[in-house]
N, C-alpha and C positions, 0 to 999 in steps of 0.2 A: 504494500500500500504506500502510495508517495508521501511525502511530510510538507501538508498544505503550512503557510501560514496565516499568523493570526486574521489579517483582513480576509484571508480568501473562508476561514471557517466563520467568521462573522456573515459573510455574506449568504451562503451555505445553511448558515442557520435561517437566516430572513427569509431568505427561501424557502425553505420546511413550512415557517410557521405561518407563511401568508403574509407576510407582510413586503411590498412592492418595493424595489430600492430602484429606480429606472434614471440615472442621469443621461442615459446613451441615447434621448428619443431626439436628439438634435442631431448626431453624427450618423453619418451615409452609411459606414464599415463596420461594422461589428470583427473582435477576433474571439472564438470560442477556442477554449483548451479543456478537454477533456468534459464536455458538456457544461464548461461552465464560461460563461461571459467573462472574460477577461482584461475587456477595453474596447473602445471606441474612437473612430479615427474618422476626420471629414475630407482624407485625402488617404489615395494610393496610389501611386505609379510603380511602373515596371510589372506590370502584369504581360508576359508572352512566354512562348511554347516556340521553341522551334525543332521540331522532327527532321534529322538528317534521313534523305532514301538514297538509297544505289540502286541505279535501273542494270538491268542485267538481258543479255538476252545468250538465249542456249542453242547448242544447233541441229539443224533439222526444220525448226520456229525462226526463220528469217524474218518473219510478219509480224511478228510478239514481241513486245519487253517485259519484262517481270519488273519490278521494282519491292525493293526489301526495306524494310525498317534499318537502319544502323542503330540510332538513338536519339533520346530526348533532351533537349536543351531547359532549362527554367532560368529566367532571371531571377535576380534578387528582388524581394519586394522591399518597395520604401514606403513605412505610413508615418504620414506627415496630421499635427493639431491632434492630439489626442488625448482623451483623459481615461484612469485606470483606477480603481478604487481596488486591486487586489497586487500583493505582491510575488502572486507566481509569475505574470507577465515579465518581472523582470528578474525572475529568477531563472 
């Protein structure tokens, strides 16, 4: 079992008992860790995917190219204005 701290079991608890802690209904981005709300950001950039292919062709299939997956690229994300009321975010 991970070792929350104290603000994230405060929140955790609010949670349980029904009681609404919502500062995030101004921010665009939500970041969830582990089912739990862990901040709010009104900016993200570097969101992209890029898939390297190898086209291929084999013989006999003059007509044909194959093309194969190699691999997945991810940039890094940057969120920018944010507020965070738990400390695993920056744990």
């Amino acid at each position: 079992m991970p070792i929350i701290g104290a603000s994230a079991g405060i929140a955790i608890a609010k949670r349980l008992t029904g009681v609404r802690l919502d500062p995030y209904t101004s921010y665009n981005f939500l970041v969830e860790i582990e089912g739990i709300i862990a901040g709010g950001f009104s900016e993200v950039s570097g969101l992209s995917i890029q898939t390297e292919v190898e086209p291929k062709k084999f013989g006999g299939e003059n007509d044909r190219e194959y093309k194969f997956i190699k691999g997945t690229k991810y940039s890094d994300l940057t969120l920018k204005h944010g507020l965070t009321d738990l400390d695993l975010l920056w744990s």
